[in-house]
C-alpha angles and dihedrals in degrees: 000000000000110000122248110203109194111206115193112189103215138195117174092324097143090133088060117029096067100066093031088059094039085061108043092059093042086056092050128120114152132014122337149134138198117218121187114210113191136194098207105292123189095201102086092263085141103063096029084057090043092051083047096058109245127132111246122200109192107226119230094208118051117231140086093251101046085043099065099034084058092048085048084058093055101039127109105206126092088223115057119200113200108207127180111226100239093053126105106220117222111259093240094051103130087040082053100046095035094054091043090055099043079050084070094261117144093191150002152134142222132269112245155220129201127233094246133071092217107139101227089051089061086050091066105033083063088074098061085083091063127101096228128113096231086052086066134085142150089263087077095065120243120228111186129169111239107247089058095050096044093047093054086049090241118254124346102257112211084050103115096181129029101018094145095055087049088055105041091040089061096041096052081057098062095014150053111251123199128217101207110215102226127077134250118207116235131182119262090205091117085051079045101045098051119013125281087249090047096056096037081060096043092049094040086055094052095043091057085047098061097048088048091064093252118180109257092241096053084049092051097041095046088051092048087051093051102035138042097224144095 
């Protein structure tokens, strides 16, 4: 069976690797493997992840996007499977990646749900169903076969917001995504950190500024101004 190999990018994240990686595994039938990919915690992330099981790379370059590029380097499957750290996979994952690429499919993600049964969070998590570019995130997970991955040269690494747009952006260009039809569960803490109207405004300006062409670093530190949070 075709290795998966499941990269989770990490900074200080102790209090949700460990279950993230448990379950992964309990979830596991076929090939796989978890790399932990961290960009220098202090949390103790390193040595959770370790006891877990999981295989941790330290990156030499801090940021989501340079550190899974850098796990993808270091990965041995030919299907890579991008994971943010406070997510909860779907139990049928590798069922679910395996059958969309056999459909022909180079690349995709979930749907998803959040945590959280506030009404204006399901209202956005219905979107996720959608086929349109601002409907994605990293949240959703992202499965890509390698050579996909590795002809389109992975994620920008110096990008320290928005890398998964970027990405996906460039593959559904040159390949077929797949919108799996099953939800993953993510963490509202960033809707719990800041208000739900702060972070709409701060999405919807980034998102203006993306389309606008807007450097990478204006984007980040414009969303580190408007948001607590990264």
């Amino acid at each position: 069976m075709v290795l998966i190999s499941i990269i989770i990018p990490t900074l200080n994240e102790s209090e949700n690797i460990a279950p993230l990686i448990t379950s992964i595994f309990n979830y596991k039938k076929g090939a796989l493997e978890v790399i932990i990919c961290d960009g220098g915690s202090s949390d103790g992330t390193v040595q959770v992840a370790k006891a877990a099981g999981a295989t941790v790379f330290i990156a030499p370059q801090k940021g989501r996007a340079a550190q899974m590029n850098f796990g993808a380097k270091n990965a041995n499957g030919s299907i890579l499977y991008f994971v943010h750290a406070d997510v909860k996979l779907n139990p049928d994952f590798e069922q679910d990646i395996y059958q969309a690429i056999n459909e022909g499919f180079s690349l995709g993600c979930y749907r998803y749900q959040f945590d959280s049964k506030k009404i204006l969070l399901k209202i956005n998590a219905f979107f996720t169903r959608f086929d349109k570019i601002w409907c994605r995130g990293g949240d959703q997970t992202l499965f890509v076969k390698r050579t996909c991955f590795e002809s389109l040269g992975g994620y920008r690494d110096h990008f320290k917001i928005m890398e998964d747009y970027d990405f996906i952006s460039r593959a559904r260009k040159e390949f077929k995504f797949k919108i799996i039809p099953k939800n993953v569960i993510v963490s509202a803490r960033k809707y719990d950190t800041n208000s739900y109207l702060k972070v709409q405004l701060a999405n919807l300006k980034i998102m203006r500024m993306w389309k606008k062409g807007a450097s990478h670093t204006e984007m980040a530190d414009t969303y580190q101004k408007l948001l607590d949070y990264r």
